[in-house]
Each structure stands twice: as structure tokens, then as C-alpha cells.
N, CA, C and O atoms as a printed pandas DataFrame, in Angstrom:
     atom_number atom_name residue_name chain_id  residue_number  x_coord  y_coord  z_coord
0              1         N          UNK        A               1   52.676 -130.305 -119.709
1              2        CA          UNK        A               1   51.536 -129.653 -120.312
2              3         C          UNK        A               1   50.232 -130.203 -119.753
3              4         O          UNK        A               1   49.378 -129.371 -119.446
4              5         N          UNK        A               2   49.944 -131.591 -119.567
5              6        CA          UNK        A               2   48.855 -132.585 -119.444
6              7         C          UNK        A               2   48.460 -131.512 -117.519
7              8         O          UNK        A               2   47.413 -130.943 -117.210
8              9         N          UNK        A               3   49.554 -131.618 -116.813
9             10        CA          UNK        A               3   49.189 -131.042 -115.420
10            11         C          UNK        A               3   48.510 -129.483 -115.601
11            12         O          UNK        A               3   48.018 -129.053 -114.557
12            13         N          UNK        A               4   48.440 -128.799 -116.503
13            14        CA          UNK        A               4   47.958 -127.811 -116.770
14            15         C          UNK        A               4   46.017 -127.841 -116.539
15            16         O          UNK        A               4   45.231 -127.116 -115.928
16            17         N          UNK        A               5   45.873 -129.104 -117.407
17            18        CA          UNK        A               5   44.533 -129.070 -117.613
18            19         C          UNK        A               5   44.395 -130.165 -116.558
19            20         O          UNK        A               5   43.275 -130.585 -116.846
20            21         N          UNK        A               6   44.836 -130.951 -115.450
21            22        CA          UNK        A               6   44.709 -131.925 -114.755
22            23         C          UNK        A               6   43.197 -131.837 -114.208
23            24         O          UNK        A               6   42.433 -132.796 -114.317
24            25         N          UNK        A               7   42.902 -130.896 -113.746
25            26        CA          UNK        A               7   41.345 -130.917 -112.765
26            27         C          UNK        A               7   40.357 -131.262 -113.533
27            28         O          UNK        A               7   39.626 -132.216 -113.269
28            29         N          UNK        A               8   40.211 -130.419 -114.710
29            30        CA          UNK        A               8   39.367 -129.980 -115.573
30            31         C          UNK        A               8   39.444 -131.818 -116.763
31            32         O          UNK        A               8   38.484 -132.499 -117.123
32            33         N          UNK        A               9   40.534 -131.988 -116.963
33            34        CA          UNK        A               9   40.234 -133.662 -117.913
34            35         C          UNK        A               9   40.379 -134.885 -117.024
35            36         O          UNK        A               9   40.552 -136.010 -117.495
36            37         N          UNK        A              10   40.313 -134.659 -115.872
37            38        CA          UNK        A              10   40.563 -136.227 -114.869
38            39         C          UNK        A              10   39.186 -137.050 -114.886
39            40         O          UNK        A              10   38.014 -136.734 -114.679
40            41         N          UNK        A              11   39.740 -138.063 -115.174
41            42        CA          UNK        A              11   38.570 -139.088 -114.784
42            43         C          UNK        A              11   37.353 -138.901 -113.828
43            44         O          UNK        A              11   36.122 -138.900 -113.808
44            45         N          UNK        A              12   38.354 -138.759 -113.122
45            46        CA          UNK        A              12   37.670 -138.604 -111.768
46            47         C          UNK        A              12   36.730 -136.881 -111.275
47            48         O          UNK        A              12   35.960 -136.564 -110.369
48            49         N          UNK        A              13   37.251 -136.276 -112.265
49            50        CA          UNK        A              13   37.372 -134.878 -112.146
50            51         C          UNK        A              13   37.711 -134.449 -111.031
51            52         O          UNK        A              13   36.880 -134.189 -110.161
52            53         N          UNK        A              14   39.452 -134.251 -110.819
53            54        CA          UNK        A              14   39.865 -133.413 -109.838
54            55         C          UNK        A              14   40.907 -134.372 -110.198
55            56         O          UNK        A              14   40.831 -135.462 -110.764
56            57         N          UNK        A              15   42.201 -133.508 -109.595
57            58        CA          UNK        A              15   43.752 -133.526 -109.033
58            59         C          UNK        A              15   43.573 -134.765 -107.958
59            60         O          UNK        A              15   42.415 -135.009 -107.618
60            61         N          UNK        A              16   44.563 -135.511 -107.436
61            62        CA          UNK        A              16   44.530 -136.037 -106.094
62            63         C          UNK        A              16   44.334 -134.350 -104.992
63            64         O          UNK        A              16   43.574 -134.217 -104.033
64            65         N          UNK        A              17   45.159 -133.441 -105.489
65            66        CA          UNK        A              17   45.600 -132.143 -104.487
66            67         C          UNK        A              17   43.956 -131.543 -104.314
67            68         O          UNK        A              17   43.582 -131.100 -103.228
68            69         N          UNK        A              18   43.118 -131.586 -105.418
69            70        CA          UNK        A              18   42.233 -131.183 -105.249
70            71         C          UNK        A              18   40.908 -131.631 -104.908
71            72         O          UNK        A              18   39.921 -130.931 -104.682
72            73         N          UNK        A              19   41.041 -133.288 -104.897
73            74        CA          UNK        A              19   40.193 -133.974 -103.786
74            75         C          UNK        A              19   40.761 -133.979 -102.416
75            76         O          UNK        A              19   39.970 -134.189 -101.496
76            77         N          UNK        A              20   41.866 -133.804 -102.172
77            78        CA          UNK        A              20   42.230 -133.454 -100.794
78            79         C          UNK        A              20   41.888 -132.657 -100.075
79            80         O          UNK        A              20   41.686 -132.852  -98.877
80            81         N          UNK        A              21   41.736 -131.454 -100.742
81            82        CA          UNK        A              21   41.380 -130.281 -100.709
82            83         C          UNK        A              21   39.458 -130.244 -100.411
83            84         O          UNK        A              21   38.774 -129.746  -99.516
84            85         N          UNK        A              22   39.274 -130.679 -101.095
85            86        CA          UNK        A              22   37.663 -131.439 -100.929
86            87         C          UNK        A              22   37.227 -131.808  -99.952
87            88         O          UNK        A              22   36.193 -131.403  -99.419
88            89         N          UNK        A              23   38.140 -132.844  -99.476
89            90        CA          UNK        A              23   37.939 -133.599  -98.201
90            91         C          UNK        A              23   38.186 -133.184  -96.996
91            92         O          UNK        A              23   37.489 -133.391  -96.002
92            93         N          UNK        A              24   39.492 -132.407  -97.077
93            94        CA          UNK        A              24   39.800 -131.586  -96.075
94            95         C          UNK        A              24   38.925 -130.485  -95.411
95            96         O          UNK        A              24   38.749 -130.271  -94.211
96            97         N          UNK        A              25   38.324 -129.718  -96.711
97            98        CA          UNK        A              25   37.281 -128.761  -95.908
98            99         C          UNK        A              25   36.016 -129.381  -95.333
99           100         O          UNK        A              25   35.383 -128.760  -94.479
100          101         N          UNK        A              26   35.556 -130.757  -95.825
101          102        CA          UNK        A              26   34.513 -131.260  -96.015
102          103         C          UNK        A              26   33.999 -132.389  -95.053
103          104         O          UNK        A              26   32.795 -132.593  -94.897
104          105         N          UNK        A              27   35.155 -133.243  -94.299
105          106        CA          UNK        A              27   35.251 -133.954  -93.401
106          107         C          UNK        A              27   34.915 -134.230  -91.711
107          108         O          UNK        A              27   34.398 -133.236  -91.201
108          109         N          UNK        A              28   35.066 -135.118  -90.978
109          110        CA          UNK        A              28   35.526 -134.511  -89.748
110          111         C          UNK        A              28   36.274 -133.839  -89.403
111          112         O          UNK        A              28   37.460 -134.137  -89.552
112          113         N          UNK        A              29   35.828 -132.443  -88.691
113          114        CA          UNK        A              29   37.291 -131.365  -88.384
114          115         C          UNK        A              29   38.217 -132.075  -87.638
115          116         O          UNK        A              29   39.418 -132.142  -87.899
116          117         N          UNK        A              30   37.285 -132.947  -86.107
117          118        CA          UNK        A              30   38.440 -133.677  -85.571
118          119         C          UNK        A              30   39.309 -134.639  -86.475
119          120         O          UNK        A              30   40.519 -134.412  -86.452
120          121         N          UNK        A              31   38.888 -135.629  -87.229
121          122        CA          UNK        A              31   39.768 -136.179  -87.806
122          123         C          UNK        A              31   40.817 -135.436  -88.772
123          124         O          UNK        A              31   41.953 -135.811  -89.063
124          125         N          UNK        A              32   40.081 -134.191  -89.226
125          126        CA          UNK        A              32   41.118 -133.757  -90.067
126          127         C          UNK        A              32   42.688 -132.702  -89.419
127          128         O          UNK        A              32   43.638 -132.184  -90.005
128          129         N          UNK        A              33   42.380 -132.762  -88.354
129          130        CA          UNK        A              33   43.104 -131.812  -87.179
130          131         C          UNK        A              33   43.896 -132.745  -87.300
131          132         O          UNK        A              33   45.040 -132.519  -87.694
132          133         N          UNK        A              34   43.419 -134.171  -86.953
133          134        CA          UNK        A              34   44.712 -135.355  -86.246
134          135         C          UNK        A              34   45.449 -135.549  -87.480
135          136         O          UNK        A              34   46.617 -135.934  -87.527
136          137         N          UNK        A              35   44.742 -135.277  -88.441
137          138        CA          UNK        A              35   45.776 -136.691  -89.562
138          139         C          UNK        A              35   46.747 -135.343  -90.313
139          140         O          UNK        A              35   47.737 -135.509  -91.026
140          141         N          UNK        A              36   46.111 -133.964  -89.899
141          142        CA          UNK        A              36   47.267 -132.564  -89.974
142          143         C          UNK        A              36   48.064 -132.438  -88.919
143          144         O          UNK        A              36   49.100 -131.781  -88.824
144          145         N          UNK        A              37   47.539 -133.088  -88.145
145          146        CA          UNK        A              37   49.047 -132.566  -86.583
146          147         C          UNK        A              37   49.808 -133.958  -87.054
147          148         O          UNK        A              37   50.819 -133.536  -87.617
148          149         N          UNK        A              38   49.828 -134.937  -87.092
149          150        CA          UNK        A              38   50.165 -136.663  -87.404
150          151         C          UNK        A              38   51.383 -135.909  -88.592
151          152         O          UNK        A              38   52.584 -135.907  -88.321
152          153         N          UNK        A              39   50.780 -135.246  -90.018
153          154        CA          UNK        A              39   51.238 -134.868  -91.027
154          155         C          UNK        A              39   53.084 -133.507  -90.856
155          156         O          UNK        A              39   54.192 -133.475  -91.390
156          157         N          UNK        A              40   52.300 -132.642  -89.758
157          158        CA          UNK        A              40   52.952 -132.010  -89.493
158          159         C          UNK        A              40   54.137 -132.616  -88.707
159          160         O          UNK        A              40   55.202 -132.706  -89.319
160          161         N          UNK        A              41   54.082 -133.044  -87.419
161          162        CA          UNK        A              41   55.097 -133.974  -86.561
162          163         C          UNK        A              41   55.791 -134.381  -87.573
163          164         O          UNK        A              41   56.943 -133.952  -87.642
164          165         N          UNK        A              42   55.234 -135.451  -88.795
165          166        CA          UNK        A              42   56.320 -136.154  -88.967
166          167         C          UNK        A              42   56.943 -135.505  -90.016
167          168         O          UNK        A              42   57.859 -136.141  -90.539
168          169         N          UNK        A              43   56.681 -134.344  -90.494
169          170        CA          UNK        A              43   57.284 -133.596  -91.544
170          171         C          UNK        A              43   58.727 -132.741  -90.431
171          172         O          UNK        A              43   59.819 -132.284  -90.765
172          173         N          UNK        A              44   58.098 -132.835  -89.186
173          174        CA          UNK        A              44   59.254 -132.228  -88.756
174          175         C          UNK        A              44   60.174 -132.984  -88.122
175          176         O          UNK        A              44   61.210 -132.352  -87.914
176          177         N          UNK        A              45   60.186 -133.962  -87.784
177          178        CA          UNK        A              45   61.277 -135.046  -87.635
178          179         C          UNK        A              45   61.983 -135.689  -88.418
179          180         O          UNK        A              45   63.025 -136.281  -88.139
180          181         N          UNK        A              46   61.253 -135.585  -89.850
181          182        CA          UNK        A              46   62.049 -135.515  -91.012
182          183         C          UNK        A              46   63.124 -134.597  -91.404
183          184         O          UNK        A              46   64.237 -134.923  -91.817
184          185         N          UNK        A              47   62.541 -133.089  -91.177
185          186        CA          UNK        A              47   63.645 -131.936  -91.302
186          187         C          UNK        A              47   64.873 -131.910  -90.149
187          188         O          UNK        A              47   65.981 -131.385  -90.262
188          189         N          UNK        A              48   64.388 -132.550  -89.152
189          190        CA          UNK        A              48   65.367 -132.337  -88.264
190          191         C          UNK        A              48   66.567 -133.478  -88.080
191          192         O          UNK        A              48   67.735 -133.355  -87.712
192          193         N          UNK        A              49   65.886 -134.501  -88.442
193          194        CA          UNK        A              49   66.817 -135.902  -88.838
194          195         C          UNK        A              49   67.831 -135.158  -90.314
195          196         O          UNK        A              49   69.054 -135.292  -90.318
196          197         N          UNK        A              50   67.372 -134.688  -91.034
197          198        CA          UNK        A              50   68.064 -134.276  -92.068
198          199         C          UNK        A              50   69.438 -133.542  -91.876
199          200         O          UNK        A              50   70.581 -133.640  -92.324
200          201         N          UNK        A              51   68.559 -132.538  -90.731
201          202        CA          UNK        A              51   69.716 -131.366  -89.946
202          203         C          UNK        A              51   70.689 -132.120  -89.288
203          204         O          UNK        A              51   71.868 -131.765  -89.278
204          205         N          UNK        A              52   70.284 -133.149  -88.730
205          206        CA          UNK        A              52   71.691 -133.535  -87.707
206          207         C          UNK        A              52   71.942 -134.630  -88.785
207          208         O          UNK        A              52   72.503 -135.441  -88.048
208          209         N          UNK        A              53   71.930 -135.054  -89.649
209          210        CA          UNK        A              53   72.467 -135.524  -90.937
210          211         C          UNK        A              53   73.512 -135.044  -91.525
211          212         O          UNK        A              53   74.547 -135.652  -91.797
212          213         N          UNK        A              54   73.179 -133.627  -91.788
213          214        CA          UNK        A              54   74.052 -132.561  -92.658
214          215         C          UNK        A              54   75.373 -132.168  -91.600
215          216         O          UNK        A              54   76.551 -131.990  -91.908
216          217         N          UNK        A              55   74.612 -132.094  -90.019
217          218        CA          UNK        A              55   75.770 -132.000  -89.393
218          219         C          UNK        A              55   76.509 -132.653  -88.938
219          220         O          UNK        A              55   77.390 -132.209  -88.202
220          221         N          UNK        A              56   76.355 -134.225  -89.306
221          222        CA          UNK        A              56   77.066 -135.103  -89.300
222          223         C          UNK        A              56   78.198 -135.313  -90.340
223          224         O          UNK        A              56   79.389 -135.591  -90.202
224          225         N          UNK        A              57   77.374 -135.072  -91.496
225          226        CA          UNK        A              57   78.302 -135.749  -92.484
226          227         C          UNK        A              57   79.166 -134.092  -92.875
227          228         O          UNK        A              57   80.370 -133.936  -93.076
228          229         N          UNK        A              58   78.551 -133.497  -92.880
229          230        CA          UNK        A              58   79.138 -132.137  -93.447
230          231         C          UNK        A              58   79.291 -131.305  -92.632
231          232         O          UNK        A              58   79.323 -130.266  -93.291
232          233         N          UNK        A              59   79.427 -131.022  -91.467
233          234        CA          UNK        A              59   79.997 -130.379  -90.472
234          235         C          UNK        A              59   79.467 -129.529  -90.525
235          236         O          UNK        A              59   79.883 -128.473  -90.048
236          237         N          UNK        A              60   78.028 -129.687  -91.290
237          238        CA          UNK        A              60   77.150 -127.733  -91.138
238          239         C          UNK        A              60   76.092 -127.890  -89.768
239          240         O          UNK        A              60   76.119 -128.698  -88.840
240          241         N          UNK        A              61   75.250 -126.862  -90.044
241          242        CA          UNK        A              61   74.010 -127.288  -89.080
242          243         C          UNK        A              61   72.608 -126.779  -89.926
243          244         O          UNK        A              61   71.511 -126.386  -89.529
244          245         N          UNK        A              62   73.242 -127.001  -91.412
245          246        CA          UNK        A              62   71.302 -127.239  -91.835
246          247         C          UNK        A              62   71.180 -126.150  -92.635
247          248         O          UNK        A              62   70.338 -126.076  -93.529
248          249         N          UNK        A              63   72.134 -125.118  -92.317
249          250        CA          UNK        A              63   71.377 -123.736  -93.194
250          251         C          UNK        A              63   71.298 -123.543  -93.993
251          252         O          UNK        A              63   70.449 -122.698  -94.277
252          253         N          UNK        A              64   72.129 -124.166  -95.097
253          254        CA          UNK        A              64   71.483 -123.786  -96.453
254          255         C          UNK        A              64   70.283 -125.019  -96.882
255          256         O          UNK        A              64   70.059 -125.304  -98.059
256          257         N          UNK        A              65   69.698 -125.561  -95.921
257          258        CA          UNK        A              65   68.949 -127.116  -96.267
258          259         C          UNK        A              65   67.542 -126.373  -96.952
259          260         O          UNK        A              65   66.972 -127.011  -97.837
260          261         N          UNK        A              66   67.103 -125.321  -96.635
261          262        CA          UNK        A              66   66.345 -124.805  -97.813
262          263         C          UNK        A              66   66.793 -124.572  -98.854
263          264         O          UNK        A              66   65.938 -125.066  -99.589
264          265         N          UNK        A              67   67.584 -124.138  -99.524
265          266        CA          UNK        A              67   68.060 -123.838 -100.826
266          267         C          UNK        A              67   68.170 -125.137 -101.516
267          268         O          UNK        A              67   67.770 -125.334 -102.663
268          269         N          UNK        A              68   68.967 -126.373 -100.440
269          270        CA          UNK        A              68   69.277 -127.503 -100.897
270          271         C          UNK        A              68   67.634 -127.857 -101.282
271          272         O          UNK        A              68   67.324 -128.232 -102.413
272          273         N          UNK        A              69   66.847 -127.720 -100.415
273          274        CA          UNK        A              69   65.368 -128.130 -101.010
274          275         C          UNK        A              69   65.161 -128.216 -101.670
275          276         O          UNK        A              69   64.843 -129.301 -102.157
276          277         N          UNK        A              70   65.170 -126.514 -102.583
277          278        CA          UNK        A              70   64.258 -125.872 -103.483
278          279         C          UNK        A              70   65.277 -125.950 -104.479
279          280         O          UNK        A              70   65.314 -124.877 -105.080
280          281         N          UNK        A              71   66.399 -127.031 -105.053
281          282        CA          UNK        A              71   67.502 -127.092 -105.547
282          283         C          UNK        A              71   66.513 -128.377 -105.969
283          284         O          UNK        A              71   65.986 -128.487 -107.077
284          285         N          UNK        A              72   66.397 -129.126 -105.099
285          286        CA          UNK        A              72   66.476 -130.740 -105.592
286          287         C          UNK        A              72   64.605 -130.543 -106.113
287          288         O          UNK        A              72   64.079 -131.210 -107.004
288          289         N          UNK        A              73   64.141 -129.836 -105.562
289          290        CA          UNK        A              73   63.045 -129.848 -106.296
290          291         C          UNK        A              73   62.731 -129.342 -107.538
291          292         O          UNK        A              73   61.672 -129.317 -108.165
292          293         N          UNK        A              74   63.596 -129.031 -107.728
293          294        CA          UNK        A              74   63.641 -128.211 -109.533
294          295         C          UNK        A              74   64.320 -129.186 -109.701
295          296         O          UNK        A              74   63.400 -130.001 -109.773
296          297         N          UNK        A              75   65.383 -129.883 -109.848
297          298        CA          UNK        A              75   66.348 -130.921 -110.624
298          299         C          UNK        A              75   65.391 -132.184 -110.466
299          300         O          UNK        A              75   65.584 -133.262 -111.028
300          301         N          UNK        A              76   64.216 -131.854 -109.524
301          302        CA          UNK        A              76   63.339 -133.351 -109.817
302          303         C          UNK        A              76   61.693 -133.783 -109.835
303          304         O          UNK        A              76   61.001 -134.738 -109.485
304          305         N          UNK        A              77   61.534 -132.551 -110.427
305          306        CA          UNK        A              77   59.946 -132.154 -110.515
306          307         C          UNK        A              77   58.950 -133.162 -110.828
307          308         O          UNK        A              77   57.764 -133.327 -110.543
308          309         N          UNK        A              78   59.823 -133.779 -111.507
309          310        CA          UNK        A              78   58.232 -135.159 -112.235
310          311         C          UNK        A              78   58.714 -135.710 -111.128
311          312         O          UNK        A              78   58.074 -135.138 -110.245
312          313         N          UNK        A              79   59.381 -136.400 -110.654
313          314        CA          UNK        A              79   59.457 -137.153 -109.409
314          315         C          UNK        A              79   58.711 -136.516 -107.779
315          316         O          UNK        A              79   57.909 -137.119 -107.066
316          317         N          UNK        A              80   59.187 -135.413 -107.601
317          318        CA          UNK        A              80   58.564 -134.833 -106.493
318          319         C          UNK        A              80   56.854 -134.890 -106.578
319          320         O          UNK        A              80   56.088 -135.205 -105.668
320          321         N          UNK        A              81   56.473 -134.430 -108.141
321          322        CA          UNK        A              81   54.934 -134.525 -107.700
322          323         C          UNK        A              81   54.323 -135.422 -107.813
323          324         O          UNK        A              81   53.206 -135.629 -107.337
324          325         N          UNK        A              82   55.219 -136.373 -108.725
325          326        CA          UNK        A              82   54.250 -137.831 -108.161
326          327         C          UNK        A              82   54.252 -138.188 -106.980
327          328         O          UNK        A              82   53.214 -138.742 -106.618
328          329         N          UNK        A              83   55.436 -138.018 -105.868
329          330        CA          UNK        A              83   55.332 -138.351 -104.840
330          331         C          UNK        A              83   54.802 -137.782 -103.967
331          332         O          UNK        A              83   54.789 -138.311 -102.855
332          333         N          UNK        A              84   54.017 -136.159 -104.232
333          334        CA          UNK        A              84   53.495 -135.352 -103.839
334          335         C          UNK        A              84   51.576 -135.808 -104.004
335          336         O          UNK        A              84   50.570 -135.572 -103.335
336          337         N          UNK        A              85   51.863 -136.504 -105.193
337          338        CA          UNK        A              85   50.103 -136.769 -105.450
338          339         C          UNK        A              85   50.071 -138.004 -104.917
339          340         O          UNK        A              85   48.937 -138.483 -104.905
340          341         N          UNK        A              86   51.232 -138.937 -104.308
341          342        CA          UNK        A              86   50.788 -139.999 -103.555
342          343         C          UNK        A              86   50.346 -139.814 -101.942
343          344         O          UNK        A              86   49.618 -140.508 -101.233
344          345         N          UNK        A              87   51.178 -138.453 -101.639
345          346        CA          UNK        A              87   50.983 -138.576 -100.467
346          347         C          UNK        A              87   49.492 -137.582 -100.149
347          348         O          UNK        A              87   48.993 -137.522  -99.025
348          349         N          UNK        A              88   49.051 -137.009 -101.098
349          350        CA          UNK        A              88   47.233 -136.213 -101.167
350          351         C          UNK        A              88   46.654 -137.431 -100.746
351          352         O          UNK        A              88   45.926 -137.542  -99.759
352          353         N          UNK        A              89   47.139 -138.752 -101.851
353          354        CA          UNK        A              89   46.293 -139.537 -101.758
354          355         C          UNK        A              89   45.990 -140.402 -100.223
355          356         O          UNK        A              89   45.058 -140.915  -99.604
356          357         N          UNK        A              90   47.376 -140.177 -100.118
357          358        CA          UNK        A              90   47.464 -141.178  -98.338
358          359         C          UNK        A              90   47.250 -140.895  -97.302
359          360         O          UNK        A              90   47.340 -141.636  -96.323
360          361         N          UNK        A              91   46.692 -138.958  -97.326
361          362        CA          UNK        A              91   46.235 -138.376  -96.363
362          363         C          UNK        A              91   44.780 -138.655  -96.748
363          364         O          UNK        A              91   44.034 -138.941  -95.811
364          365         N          UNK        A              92   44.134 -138.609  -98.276
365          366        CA          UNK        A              92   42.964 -138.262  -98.304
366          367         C          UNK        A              92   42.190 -139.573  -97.855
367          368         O          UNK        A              92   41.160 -139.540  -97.183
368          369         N          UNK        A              93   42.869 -140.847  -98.352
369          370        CA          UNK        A              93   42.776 -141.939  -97.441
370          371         C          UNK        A              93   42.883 -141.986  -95.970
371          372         O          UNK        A              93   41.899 -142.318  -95.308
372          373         N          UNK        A              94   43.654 -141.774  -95.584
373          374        CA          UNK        A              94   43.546 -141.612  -93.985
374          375         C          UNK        A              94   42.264 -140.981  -93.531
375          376         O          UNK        A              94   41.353 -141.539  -92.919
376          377         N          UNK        A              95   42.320 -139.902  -93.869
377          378        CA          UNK        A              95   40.920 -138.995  -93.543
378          379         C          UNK        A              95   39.578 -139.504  -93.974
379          380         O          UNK        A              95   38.551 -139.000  -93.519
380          381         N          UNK        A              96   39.563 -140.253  -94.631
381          382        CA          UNK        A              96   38.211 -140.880  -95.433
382          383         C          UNK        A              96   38.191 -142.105  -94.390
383          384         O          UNK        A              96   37.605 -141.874  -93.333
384          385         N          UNK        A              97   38.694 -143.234  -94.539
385          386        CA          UNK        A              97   38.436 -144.285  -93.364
386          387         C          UNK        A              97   38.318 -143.795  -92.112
387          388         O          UNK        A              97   37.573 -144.644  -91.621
388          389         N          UNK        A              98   38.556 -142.945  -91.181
389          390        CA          UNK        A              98   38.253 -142.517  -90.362
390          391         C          UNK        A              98   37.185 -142.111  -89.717
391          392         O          UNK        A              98   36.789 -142.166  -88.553
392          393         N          UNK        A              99   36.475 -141.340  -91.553
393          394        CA          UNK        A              99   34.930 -140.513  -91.331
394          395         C          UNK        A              99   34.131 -141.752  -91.690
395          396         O          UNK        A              99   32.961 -141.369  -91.690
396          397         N          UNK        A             100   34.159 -142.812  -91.941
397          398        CA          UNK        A             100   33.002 -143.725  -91.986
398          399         C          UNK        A             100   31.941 -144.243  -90.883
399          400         O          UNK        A             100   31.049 -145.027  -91.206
């Protein structure tokens, strides 16, 4: 319920997602390009380590690894977005020391 009203009652006023969001439009474009290509790469060496994971252990090659996604993210929602508002925070950090 509390994430409903998150922007609107934060201390800080704003989400981590929505100071990211802040910063992101608001920043160096170059820095914010790098620490999104940096973000992207390693999101995809993650998916792909996963894939030859699955086809290791399970003799598939990955295809249902979306469903498996969007499976484990419903069976683990308070967990995913905290770890989701840590990582706003570790980009929005990244991007902030950079622009100083």
C-alpha cells in the first residue's frame, strides 16, 4: 500500500526510480550514455550466462527464461524491488559522481 503513495510521502520527495529519472534527464548526456551502455552490457551477460546455465544444467537453451522471469518476479516482489531501488540508487550514484 505504502509504494502507492511513495513519491508523494518520501522524505526526500521522490522514489529512488524517480530521482533516477531526475537525474537521468538532467545530467551529463555523455555520462549518462556510459553508465546506460555499462548498465545495458552487463544486463546482457547476465542473461546470457543464465542461458548457457539453463543449457547446462537443463539441457534447454533459455526459452522459456522469460516466463521463468516474470514467474520469479511475482513469487518475489518485495524482494525484487528492493533490489530494484538499490540498483536506481547505484546508477543514480554513478551518474552523480561523475557530473561533479
Amino acid at each position: 500500500m505504502y509504494g502507492l503513495f511513495e513519491d508523494e510521502d518520501d522524505i526526500f520527495m521522490g522514489s529512488p526510480k524517480s530521482k533516477l529519472m531526475d537525474v537521468l534527464f538532467n545530467a551529463n548526456n555523455d555520462v549518462v550514455r556510459y553508465e546506460l551502455e555499462k548498465f545495458i552490457d552487463r544486463a546482457a551477460a547476465m542473461e546470457m550466462m543464465m542461458k548457457q546455465k539453463c543449457a547446462e544444467t537443463f539441457g534447454d537453451n533459455g526459452d522459456d527464461m522469460e516466463k521463468d522471469i516474470q514467474s520469479y518476479i511475482l513469487s518475489n516482489r518485495d524482494e525484487v524491488d528492493a533490489f530494484s531501488k538499490n540498483l536506481y540508487i547505484e546508477m543514480m550514484g554513478a551518474i552523480l559522481s561523475q557530473s561533479e
